[in-house]
C-alpha positions in Angstrom: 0.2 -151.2 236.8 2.7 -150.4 234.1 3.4 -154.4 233.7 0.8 -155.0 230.8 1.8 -151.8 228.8 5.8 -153.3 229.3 5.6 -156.8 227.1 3.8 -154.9 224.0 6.4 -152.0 223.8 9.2 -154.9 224.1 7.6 -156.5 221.0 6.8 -153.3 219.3 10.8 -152.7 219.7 11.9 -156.0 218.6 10.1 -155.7 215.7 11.3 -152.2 214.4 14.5 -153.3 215.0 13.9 -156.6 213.0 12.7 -154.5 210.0 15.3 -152.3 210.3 18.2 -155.0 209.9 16.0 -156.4 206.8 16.0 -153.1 205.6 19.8 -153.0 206.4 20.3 -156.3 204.3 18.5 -155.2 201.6 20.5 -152.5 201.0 23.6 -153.9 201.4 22.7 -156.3 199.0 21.7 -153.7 196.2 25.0 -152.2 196.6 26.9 -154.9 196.2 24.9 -155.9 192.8 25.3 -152.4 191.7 29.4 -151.9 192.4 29.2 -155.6 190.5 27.9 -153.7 187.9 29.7 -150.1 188.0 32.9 -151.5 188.8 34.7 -153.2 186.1 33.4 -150.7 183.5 34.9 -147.5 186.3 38.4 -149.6 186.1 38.0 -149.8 182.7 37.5 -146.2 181.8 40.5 -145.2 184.6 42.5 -147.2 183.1 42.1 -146.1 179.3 42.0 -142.6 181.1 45.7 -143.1 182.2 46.4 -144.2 179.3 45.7 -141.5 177.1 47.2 -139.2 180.0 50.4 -141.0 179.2 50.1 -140.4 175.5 49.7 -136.8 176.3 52.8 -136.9 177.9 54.5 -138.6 175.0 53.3 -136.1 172.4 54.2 -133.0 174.9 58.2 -134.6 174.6 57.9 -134.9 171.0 56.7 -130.5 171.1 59.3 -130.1 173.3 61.9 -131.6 170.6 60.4 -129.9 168.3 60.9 -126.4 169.8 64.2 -127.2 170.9 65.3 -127.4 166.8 63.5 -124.3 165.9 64.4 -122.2 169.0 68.1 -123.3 168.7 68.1 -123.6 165.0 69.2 -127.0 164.9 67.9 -130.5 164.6 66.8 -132.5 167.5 65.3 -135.4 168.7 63.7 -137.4 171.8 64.8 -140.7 172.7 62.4 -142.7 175.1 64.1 -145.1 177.5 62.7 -148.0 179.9 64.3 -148.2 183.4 63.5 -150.4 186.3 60.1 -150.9 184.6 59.9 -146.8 184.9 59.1 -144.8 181.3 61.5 -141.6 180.9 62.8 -139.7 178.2 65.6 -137.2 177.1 66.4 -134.7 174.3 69.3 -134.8 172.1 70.7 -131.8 170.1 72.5 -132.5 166.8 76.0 -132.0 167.1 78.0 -132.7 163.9 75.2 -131.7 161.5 73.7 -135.3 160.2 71.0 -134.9 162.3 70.6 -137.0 166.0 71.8 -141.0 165.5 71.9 -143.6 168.3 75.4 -144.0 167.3 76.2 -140.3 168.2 74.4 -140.3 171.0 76.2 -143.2 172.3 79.7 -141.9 171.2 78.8 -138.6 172.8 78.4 -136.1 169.5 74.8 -135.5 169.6 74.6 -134.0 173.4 71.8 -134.5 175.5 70.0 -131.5 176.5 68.8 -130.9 179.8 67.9 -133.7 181.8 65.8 -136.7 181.6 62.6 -136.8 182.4 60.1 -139.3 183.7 57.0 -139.8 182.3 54.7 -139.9 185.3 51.3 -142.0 183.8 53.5 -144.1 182.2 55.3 -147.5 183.7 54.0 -151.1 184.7 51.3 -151.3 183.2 51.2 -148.5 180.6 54.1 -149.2 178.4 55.1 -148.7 175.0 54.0 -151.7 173.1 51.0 -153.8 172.1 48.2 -155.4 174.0 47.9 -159.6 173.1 45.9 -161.1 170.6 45.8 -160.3 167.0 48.0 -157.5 165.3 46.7 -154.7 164.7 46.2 -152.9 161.3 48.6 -150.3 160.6 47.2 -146.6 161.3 49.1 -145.6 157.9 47.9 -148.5 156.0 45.1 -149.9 157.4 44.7 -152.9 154.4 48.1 -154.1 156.4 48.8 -155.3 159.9 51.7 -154.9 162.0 54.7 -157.4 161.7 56.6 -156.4 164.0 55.0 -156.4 167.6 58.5 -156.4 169.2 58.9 -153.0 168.2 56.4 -149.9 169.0 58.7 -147.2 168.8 59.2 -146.6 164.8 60.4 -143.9 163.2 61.3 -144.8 159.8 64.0 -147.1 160.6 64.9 -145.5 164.1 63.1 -145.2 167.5 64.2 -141.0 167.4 61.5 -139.0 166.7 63.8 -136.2 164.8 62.7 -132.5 164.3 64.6 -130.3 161.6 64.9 -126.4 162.6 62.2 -125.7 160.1 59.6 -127.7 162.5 59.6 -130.6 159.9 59.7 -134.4 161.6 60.5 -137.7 160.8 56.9 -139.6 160.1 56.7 -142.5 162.9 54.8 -143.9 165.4 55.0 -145.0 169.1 53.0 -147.4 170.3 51.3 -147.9 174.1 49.5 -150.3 175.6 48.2 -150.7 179.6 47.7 -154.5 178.3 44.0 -153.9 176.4 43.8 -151.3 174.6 46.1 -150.1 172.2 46.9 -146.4 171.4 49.3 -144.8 169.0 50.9 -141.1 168.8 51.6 -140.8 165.7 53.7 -138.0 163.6 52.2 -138.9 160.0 54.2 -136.3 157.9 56.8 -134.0 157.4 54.7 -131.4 159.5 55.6 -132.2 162.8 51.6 -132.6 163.4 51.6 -135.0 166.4 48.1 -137.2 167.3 47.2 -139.8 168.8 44.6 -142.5 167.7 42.5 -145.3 169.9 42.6 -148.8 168.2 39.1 -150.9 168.5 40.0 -154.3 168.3 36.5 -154.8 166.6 35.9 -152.7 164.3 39.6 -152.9 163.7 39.8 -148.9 163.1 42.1 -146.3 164.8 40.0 -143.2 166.1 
């Protein structure tokens, strides 16, 4: 008796399951369209993100060199350094009164203080240095571009951003890159006032 009430509930179930795997499909197929979409721009944005995180980085070294010649009434500097493809940098404390050179620093005059750090967003891909493609205009002098893309550390002719014991700096620049986008922190006077700008490679502006 139960025989003809069987087949139909058998077909009723292979059909809701049928419309449930189409269902199932369809889904799966609007996903993958939308992470097609969302992706690139997501890795795009972290990227840039860690980016700026390791210019924020930068500019905190520079403060800390900065407090380190007022607080000690001295003049001091921060020299960044590339190891095993690893950003780090270390503070150096005038020792002879001509301010902190590379040459000092190397012979031992200007002492290091404290020890160095790493710069944790920084490395691999975030580096100091420009993205390729066409240079870009300078953030001082934007009717100018760069010349020299084998150099993004420049402070006047040094790579040592140098702070006086009256909170006065050298003007300079360091540039970083992850490989697109370009970024510069950026001391541009005698105040010690430390920024950073974004370059847009189309508009050719700093922002």
């Amino acid at each position: 008796r139960g025989r003809p009430f069987g087949r139909p509930v058998l077909v009723m179930r292979r059909h809701a399951q049928g419309m449930s795997l189409a269902e199932l499909l369809i889904c799966l197929s609007l996903l993958g369209f939308l992470a097609a979409i969302g992706v690139p721009p997501l890795l795009q944005a972290s990227a840039q993100r860690r980016l700026e995180l390791a210019a924020s980085e930068v500019r905190g070294a520079m403060y800390l060199a900065r407090s380190l010649a007022i607080r000690h009434s001295v003049n001091a500097a921060v020299k960044f350094h590339l190891d095993d493809g690893q950003l780090s940098y270390t503070l150096y404390r005038d020792g002879d009164g001509d301010g902190v050179l590379n040459a000092d620093i190397r012979s031992g005059v200007d002492p290091r203080h404290g020890p160095t750090h790493r710069l944790s967003h920084a490395g691999n891909d975030v580096r100091f240095g420009f993205p390729p493609g066409r240079a870009p205009r300078d953030p001082g002098d934007p009717r100018r571009r760069h010349d020299r893309l084998d150099d993004p550390i420049r402070f006047n002719a040094s790579d040592l951003a140098s702070f006086d014991p009256w909170g006065g700096a050298t003007p300079g620049t360091a540039y970083m890159t992850d490989g697109t986008h370009l970024l510069a922190v950026r001391i541009p006077g005698r105040s010690a006032r430390v920024k950073w700008l974004l370059y847009d490679p189309l508009t050719e502006r700093w922002n």
